[in-house]
Structures are given as structure tokens and as C-alpha cells.
BAFI-3210 file (N, C-alpha, C; in Angstrom, 3 decimals, decimal comma, padded with zeros to 6 digits):
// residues 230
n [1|2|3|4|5|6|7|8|9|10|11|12|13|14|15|16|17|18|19|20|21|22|23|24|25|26|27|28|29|30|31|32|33|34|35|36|37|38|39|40|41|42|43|44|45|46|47|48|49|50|51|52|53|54|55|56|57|58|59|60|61|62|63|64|65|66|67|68|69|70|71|72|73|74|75|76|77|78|79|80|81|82|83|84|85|86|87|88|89|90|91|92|93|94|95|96|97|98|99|100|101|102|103|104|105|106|107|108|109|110|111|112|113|114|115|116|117|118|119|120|121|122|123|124|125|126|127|128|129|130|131|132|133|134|135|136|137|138|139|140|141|142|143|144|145|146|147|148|149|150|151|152|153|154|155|156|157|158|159|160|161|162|163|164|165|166|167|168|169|170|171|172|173|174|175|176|177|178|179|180|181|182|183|184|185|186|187|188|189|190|191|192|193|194|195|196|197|198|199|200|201|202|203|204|205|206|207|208|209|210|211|212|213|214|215|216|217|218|219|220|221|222|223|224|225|226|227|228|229|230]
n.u [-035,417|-034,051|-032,740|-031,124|-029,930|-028,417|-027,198|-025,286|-023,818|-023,082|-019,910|-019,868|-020,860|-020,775|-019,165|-021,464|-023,664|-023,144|-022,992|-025,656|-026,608|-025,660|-026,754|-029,324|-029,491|-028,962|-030,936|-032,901|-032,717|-032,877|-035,182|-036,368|-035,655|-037,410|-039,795|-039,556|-039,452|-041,981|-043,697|-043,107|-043,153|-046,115|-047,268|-046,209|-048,243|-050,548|-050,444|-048,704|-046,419|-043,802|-041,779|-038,724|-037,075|-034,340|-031,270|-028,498|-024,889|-024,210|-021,908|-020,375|-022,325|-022,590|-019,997|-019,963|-022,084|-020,625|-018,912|-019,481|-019,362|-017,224|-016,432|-018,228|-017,165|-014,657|-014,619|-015,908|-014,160|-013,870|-013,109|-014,129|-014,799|-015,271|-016,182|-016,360|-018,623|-017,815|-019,501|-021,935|-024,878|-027,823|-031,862|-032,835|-034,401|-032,452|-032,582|-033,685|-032,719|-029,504|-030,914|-031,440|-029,125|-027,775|-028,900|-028,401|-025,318|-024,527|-026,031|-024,673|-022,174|-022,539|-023,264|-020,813|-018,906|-016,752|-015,175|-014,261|-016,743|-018,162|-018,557|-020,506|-021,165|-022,617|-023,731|-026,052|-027,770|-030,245|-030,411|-029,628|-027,340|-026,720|-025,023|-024,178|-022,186|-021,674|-019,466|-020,632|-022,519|-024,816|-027,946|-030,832|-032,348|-034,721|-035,140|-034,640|-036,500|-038,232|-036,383|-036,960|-039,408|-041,230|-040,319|-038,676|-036,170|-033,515|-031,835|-032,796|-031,060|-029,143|-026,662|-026,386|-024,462|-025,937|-028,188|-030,657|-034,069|-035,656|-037,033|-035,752|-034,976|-037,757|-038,356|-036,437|-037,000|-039,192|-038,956|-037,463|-039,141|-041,171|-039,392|-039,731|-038,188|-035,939|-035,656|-033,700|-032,353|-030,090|-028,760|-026,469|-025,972|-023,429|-021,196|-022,308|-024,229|-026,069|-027,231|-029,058|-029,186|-031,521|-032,570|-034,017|-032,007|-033,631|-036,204|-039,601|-039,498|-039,093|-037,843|-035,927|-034,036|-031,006|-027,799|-025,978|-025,179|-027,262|-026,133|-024,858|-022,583|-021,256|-018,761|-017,726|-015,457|-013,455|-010,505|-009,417|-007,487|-008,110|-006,851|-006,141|-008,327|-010,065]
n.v [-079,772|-082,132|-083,079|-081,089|-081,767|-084,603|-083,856|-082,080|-083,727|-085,409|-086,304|-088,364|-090,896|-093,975|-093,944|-094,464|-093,563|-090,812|-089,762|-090,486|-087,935|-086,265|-085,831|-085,936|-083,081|-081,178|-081,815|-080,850|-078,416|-077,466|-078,054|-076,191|-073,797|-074,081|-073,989|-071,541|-069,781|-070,453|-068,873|-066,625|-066,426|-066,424|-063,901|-062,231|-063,378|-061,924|-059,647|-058,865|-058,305|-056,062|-052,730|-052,583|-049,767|-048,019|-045,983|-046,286|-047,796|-049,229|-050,852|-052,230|-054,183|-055,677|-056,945|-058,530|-060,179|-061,599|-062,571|-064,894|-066,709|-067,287|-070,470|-072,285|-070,974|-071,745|-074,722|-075,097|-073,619|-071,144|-068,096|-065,025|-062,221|-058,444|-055,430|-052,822|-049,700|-047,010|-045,307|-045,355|-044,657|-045,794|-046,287|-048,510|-052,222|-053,614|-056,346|-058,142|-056,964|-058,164|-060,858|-061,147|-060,594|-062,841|-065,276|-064,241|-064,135|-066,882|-068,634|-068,019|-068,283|-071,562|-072,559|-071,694|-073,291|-073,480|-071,203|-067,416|-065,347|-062,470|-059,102|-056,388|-052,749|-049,723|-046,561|-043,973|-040,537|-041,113|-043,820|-047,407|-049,883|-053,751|-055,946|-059,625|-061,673|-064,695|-067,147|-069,683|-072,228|-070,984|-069,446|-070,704|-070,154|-068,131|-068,591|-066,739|-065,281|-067,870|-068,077|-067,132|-068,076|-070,124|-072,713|-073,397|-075,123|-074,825|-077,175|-080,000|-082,443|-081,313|-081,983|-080,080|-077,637|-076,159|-077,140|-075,730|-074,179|-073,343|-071,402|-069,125|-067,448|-066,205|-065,319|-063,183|-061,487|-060,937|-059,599|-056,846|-055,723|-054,871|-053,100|-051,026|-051,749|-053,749|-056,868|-058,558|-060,864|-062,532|-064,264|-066,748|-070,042|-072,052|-069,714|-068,791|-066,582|-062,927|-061,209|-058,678|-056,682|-053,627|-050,607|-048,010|-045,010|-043,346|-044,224|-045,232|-043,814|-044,724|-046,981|-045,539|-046,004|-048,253|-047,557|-050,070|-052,058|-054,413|-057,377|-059,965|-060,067|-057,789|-057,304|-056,840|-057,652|-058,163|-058,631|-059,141|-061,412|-063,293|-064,533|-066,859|-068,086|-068,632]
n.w [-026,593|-025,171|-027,665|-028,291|-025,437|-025,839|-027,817|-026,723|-025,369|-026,497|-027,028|-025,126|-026,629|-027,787|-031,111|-033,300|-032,018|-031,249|-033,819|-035,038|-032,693|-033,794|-036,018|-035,654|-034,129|-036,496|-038,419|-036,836|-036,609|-039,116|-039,219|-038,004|-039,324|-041,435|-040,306|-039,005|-041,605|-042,929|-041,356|-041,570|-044,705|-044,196|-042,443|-044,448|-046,702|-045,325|-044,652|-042,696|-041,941|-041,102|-041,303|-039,481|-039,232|-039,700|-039,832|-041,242|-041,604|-044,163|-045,359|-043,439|-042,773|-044,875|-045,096|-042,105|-042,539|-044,709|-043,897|-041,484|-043,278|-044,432|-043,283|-045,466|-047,494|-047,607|-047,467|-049,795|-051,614|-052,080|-053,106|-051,488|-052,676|-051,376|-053,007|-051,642|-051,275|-049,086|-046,176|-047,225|-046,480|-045,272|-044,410|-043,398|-042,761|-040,572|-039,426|-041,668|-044,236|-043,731|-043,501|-046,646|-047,956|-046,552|-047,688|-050,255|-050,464|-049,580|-051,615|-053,811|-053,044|-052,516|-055,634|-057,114|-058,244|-057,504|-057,867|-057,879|-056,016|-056,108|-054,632|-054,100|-053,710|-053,563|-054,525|-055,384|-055,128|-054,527|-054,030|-052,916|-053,686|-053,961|-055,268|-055,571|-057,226|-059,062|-060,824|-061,453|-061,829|-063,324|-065,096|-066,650|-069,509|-068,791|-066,041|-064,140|-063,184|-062,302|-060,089|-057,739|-057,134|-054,662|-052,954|-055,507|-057,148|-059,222|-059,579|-058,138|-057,757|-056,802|-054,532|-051,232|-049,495|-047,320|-046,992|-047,719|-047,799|-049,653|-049,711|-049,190|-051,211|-052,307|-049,703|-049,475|-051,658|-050,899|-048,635|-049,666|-051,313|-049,514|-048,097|-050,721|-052,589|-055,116|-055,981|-058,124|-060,817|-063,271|-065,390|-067,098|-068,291|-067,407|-067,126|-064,785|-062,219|-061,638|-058,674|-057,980|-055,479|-054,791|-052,622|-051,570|-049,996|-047,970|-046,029|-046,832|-049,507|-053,620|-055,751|-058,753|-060,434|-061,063|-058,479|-059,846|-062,590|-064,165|-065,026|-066,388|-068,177|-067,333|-065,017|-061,800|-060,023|-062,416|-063,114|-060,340|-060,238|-062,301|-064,246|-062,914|-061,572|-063,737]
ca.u [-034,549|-034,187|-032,123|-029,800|-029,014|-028,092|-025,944|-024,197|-023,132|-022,525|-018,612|-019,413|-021,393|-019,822|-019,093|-022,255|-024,588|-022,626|-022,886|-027,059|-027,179|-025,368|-027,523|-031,334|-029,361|-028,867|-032,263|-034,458|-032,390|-033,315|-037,077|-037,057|-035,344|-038,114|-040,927|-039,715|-039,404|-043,145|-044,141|-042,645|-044,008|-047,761|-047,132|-046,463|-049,572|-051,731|-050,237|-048,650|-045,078|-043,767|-040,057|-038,129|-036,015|-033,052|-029,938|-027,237|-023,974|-024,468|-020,769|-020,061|-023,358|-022,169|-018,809|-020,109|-022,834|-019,669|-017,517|-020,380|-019,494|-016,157|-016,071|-018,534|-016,253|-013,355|-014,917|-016,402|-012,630|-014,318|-013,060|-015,793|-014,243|-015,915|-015,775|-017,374|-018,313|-018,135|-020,197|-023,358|-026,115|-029,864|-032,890|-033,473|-034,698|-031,321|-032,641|-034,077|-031,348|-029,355|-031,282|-031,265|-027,655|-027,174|-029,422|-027,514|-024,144|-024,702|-026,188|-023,352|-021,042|-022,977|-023,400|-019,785|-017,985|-014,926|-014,813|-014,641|-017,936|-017,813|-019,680|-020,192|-021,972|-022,605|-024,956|-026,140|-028,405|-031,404|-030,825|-028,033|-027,390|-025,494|-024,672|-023,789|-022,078|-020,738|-019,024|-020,492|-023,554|-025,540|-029,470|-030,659|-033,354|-036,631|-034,957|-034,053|-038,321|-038,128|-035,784|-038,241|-040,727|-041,348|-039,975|-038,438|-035,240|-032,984|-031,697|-033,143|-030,494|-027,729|-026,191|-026,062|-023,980|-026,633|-029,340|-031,547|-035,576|-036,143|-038,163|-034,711|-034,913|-038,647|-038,440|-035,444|-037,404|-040,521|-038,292|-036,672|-040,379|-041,463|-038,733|-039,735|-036,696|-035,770|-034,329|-033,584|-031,323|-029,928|-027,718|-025,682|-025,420|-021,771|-021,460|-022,332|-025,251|-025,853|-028,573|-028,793|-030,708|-031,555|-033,067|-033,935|-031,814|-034,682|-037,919|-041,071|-039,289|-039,059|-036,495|-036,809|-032,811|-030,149|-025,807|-025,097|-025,830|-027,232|-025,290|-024,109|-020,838|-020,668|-018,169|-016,868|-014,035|-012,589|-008,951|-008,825|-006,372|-009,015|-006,223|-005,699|-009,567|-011,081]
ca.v [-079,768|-083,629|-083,350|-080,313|-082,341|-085,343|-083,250|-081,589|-084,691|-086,680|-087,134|-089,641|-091,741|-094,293|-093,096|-094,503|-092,711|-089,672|-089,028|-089,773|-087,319|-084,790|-086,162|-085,314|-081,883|-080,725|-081,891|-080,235|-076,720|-076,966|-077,688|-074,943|-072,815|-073,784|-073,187|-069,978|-068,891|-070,595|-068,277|-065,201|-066,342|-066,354|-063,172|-062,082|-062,882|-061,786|-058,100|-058,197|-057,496|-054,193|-053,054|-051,584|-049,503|-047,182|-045,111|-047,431|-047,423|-050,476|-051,710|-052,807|-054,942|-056,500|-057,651|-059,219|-061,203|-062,277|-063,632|-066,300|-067,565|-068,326|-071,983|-072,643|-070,668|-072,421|-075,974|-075,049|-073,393|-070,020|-066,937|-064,210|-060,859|-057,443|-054,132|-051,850|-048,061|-046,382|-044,499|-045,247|-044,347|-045,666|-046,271|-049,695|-052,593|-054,605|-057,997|-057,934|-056,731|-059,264|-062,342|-061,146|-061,089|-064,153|-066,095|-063,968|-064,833|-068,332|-069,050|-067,643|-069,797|-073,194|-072,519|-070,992|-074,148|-073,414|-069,937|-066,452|-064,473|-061,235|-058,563|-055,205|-051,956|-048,766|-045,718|-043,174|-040,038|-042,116|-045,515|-047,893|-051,445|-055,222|-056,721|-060,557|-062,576|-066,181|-067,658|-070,916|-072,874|-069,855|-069,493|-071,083|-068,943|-067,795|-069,106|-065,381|-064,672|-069,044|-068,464|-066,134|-068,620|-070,598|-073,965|-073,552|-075,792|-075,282|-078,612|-080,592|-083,324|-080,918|-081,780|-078,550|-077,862|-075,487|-077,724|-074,809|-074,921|-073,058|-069,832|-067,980|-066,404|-065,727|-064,141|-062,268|-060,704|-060,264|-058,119|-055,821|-055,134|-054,256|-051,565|-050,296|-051,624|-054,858|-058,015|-059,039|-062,217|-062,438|-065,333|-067,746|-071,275|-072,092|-068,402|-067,485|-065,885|-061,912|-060,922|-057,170|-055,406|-052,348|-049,988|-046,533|-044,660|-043,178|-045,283|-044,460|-043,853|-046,011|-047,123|-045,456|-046,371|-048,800|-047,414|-050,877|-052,518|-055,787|-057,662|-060,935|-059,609|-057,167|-057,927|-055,581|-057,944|-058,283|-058,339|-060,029|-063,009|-063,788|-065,735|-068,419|-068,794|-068,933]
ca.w [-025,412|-025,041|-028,477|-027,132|-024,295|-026,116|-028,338|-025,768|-024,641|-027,658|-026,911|-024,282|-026,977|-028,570|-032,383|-034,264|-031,155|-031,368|-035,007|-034,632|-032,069|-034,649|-037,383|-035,243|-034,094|-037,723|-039,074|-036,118|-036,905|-040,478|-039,208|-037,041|-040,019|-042,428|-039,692|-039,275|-043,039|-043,211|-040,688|-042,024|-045,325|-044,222|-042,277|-045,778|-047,284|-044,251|-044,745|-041,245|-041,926|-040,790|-041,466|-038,659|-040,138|-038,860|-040,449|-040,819|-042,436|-045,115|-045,934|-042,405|-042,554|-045,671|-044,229|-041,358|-043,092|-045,356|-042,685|-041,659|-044,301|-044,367|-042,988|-045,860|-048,477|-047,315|-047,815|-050,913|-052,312|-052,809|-052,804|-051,764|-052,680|-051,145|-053,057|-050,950|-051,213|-047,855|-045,713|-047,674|-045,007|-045,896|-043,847|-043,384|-041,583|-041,005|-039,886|-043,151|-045,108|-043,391|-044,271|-047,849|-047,940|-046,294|-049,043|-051,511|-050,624|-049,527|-052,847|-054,695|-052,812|-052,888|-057,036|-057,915|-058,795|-056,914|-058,590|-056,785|-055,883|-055,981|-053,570|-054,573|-052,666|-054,304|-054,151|-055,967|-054,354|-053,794|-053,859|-053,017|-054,838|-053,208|-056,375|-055,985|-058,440|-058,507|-062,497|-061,874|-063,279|-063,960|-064,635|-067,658|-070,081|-067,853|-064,765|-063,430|-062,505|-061,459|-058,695|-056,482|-056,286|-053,516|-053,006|-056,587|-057,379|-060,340|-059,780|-057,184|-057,217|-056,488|-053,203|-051,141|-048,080|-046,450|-046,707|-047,720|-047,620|-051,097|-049,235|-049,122|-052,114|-052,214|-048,931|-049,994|-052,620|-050,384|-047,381|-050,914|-051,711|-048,094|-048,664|-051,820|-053,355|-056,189|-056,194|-059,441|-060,871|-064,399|-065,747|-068,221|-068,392|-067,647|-066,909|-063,099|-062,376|-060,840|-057,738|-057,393|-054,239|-054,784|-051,863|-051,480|-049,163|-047,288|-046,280|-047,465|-051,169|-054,033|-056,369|-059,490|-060,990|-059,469|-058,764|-060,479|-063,575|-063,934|-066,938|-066,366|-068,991|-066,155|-063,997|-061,071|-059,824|-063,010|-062,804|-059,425|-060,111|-062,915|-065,159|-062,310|-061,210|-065,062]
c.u [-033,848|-033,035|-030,978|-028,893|-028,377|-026,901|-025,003|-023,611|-022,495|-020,830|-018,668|-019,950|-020,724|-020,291|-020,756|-023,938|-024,574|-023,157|-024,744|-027,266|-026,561|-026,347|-029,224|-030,956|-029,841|-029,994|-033,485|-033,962|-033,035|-034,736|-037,008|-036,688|-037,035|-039,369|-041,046|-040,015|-041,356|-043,720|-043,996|-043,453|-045,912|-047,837|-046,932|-047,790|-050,335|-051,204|-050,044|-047,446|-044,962|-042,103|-040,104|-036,973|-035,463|-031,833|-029,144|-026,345|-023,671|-023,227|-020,496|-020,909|-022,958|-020,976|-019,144|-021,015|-021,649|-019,043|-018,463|-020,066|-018,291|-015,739|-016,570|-017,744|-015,040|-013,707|-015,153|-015,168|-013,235|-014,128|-013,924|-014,896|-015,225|-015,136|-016,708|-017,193|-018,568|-018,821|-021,382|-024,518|-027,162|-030,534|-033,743|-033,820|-033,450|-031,357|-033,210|-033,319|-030,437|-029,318|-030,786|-029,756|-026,969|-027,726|-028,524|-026,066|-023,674|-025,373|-024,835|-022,318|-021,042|-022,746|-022,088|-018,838|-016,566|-014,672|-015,353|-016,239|-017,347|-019,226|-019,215|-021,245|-021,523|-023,741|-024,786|-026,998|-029,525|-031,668|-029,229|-028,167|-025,953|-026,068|-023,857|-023,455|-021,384|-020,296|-019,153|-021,462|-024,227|-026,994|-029,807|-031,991|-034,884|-036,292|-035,162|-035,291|-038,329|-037,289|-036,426|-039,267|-040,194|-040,918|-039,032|-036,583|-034,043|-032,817|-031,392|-032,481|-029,504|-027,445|-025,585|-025,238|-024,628|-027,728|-030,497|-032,958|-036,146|-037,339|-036,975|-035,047|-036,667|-038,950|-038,053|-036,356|-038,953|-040,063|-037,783|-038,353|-040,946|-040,915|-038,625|-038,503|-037,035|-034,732|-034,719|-032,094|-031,010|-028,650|-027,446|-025,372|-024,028|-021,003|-021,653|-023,621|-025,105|-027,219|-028,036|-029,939|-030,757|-032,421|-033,255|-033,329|-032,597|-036,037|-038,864|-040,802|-039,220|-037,698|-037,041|-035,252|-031,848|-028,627|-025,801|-025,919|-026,226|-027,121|-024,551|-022,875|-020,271|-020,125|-016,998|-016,127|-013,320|-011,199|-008,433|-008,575|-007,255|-008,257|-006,327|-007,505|-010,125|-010,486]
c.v [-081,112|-083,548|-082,576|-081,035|-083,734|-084,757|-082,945|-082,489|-086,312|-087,209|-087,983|-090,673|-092,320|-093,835|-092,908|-093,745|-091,368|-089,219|-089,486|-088,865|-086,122|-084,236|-085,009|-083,772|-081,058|-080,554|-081,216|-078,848|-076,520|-076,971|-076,277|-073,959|-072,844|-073,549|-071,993|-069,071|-069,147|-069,443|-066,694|-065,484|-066,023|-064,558|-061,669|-061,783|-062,449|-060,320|-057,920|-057,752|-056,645|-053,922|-051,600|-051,132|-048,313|-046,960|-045,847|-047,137|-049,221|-051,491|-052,578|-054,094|-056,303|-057,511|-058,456|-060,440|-062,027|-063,105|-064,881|-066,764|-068,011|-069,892|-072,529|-072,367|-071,506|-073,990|-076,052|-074,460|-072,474|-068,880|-065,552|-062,542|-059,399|-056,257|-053,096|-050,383|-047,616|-045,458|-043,688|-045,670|-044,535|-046,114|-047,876|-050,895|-054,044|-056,089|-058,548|-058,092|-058,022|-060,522|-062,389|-061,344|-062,567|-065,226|-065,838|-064,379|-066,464|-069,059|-069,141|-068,750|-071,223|-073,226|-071,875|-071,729|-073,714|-071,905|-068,549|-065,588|-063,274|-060,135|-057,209|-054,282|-050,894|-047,770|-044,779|-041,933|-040,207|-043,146|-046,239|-049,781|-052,490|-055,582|-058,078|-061,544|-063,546|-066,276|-068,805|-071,614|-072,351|-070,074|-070,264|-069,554|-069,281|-068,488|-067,776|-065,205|-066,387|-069,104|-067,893|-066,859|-069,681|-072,394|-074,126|-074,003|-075,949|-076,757|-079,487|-081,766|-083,075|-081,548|-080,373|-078,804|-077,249|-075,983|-076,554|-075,422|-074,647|-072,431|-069,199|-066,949|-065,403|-064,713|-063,195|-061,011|-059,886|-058,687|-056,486|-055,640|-054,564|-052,653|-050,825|-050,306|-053,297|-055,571|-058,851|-059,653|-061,985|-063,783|-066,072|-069,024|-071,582|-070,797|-067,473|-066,853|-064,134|-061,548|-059,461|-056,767|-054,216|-051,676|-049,017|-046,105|-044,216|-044,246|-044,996|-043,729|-045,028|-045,780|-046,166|-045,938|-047,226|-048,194|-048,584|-051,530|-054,268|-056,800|-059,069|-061,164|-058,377|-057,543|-056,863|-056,071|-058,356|-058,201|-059,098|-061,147|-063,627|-064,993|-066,942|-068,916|-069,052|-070,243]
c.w [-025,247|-025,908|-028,636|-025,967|-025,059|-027,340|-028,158|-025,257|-025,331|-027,627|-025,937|-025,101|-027,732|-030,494|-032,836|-033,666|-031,141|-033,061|-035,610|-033,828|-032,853|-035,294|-037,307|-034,914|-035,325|-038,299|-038,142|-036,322|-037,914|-040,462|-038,478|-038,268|-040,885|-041,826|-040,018|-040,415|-043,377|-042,682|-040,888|-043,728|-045,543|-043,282|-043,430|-046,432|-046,908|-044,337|-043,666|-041,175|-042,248|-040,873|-039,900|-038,821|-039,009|-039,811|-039,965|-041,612|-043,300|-045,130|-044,723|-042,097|-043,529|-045,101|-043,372|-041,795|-043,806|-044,557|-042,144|-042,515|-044,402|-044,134|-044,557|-047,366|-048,601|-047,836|-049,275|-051,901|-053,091|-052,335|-053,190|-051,045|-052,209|-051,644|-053,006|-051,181|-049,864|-047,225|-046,796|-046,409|-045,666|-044,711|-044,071|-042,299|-041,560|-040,690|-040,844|-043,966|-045,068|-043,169|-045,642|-048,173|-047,325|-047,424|-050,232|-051,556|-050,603|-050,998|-053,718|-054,360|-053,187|-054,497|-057,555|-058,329|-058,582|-057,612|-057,392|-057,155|-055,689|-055,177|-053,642|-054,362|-053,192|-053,936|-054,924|-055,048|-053,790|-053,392|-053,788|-053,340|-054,181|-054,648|-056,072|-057,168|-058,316|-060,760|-062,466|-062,555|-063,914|-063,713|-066,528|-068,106|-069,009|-066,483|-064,288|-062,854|-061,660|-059,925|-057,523|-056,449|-055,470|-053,786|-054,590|-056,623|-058,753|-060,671|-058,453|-056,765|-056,664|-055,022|-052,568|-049,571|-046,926|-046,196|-046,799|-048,133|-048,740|-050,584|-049,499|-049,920|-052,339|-051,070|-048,931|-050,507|-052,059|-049,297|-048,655|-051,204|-050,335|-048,039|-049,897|-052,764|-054,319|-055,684|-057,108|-059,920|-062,789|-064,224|-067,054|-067,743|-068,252|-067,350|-065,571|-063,587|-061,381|-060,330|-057,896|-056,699|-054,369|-053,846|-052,120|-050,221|-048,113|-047,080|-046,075|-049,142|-052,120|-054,703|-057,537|-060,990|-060,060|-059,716|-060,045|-061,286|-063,444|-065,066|-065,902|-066,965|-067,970|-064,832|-063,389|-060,416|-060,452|-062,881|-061,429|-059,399|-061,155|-064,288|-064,600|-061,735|-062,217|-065,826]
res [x|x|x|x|x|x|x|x|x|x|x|x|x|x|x|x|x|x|x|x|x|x|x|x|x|x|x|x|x|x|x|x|x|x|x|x|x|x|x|x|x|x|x|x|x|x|x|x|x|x|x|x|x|x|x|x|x|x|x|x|x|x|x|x|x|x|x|x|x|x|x|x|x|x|x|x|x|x|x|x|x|x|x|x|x|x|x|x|x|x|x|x|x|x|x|x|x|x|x|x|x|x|x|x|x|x|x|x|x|x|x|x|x|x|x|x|x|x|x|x|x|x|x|x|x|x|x|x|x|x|x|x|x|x|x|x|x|x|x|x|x|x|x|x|x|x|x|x|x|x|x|x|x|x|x|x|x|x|x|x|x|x|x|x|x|x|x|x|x|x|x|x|x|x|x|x|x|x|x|x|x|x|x|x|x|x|x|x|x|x|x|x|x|x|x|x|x|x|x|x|x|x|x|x|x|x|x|x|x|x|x|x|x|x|x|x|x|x|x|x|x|x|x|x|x|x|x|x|x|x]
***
């Protein structure tokens, strides 16, 4: 509270007061972020998380998670293309979903070296698949199973603009197992890497195939403006 109020009121401080009271803002969000993910992690291992799931219409979910992101696309000089299939209806629990997609796209962005991401939503009669892909540093060999663990860092000197805690992705992959569904990474060095979620439309099914393939030479926004971004 103390550090709210001194925030809220940081334009009367002169500069070098003002831009500490940004500084302690910023750094007590990211504690409270990585509390929380702690806390959802041990909830995890204690077998207490429960999904609350509900009939939703998926593409609309996607979109909006996307647009958060804009300021950070924009800084970063990345264009984050959506090609959505419509009025795919599954059974899920969307603040869930919702995280996962925000890890997934926010990754993509931070790692796409100024190159477009691509965001792609599909379904088949049981199961429906978010395919993220970025073309920038990629995964190197045996990274793709390394990025789901916990605290785990490709490269820990990167400078990131989200200041992430390195649970994202592990949780990611814990909420996609809750729902009987996959999240699985594949990549190339120099290359971009690709996340695909796969769900079951219904809950209480599993996966047992995903709509979309997962190929790092697979690429479903080919053709968009791809002479002037490669």
C-alpha cells in the first residue's frame, strides 16, 4: 500500500524520486507475480488444482490475450499475426487457457528478433490446437522437454522486457495437463521456435491427435509479407 501511494504520486517527486518510486512499483508486481505462480505451483504438487471449465467460443479468447500485447509488440518491432478458425466451441477452464496463452505469446514476442509471430487456432472433432510460432533464436537440441522445467533459462543473460519468473512455461504445461490436453515446443537454432496446445473439446476427454502439426518447417503464415521480414 505504502508503495501504491508513493507511485500514485510520483509526478510531484523530483525526477530521481519519481523514477525510484517506478523502480519499487515494478519490482513488488513481479514479487507478487512470482508468489502467485509459487503458489499455484505447490497447489500443483499437493493435487489441489481443480479446472473450472465452461463452453466457450476459443478464437475470441485468443484475440484478446493478443492485444495485451501490443505495447510490448510494438517496442519489440513485432508483428503478431492471428489465423483463426471460427466458432470452435470446447470445454474449458479459461483463466487457465488464458495464462497459457499469455506465456505463449509473450515468449514468442520477447524471442522473435524483430520477426513476425504467428498465431494459429484450429479444430478437428475432438480436439482443438493454438499453435505459436516466432523465426527468431529458436531452441537448441533437447531444449524443447528443458523449457517446461521450472526456473529453466535458455539464456540467462538475455535481457527480457517482461521480466518473467521462469514458472510460465512450466505452469503452462501443468494447466494443458489438468485438461487432458499437451503442450509441446519444437525448434531451430536461428530458426524460431513452435508451442502447440492441444485440448480436448469436451472435459473429462483426452487428446488422442492434434488439428495442427508441429514442424518447425511448418509454417501457417507463410506468405505474409515473408520477403520483407526474412
Amino acid at each position: 500500500m505504502a508503495a501504491d501511494l508513493l507511485y500514485d504520486n510520483r509526478d510531484d517527486y523530483p525526477a530521481p524520486a519519481a523514477r525510484s518510486a517506478e523502480l519499487l512499483h515494478n519490482e513488488l508486481d513481479r514479487f507478487e507475480d512470482l508468489l502467485a505462480e509459487l503458489l499455484e505451483i505447490s497447489r500443483f504438487d499437493a493435487g489441489f488444482a481443480q479446472l473450472d471449465t465452461e463452453p466457450v467460443d476459443i478464437a475470441p479468447i485468443v484475440t484478446s490475450v493478443a492485444a495485451t500485447f501490443h505495447a510490448l509488440a510494438d517496442r519489440c518491432g513485432v508483428a503478431v499475426r492471428l489465423h483463426l478458425a471460427s466458432d470452435v466451441i470446447a470445454e474449458i477452464d479459461v483463466r487457465r487457457v488464458q495464462r497459457i496463452l499469455r506465456n505463449l505469446i509473450g515468449n514468442a514476442i520477447e524471442h522473435a528478433e524483430g520477426k513476425p509471430v504467428c498465431v494459429v487456432l484450429a479444430a478437428s472433432e475432438t480436439a482443438m490446437a493454438i499453435v505459436v510460432r516466432d523465426r527468431g533464436i529458436g531452441l537448441k537440441p533437447g531444449e524443447e522437454e528443458l523449457v517446461f522445467n521450472r526456473f529453466w533459462r535458455a539464456d540467462p543473460s538475455r535481457a527480457r522486457q517482461t521480466g518473467g519468473t521462469g514458472l510460465g512455461l512450466s505452469i503452462s504445461a501443468e494447466d494443458a495437463k489438468l485438461h487432458n490436453g499437451l503442450l509441446e515446443a519444437v525448434g531451430t537454432p536461428g530458426a524460431g521456435s513452435v508451442f502447440r496446445l492441444t485440448l480436448p473439446l469436451r472435459a473429462g476427454d483426452r487428446v488422442i491427435s492434434s488439428p495442427l502439426p508441429l514442424a518447425n518447417t511448418s509454417d501457417p503464415c507463410k506468405g505474409d509479407d515473408d520477403d520483407e521480414n526474412d
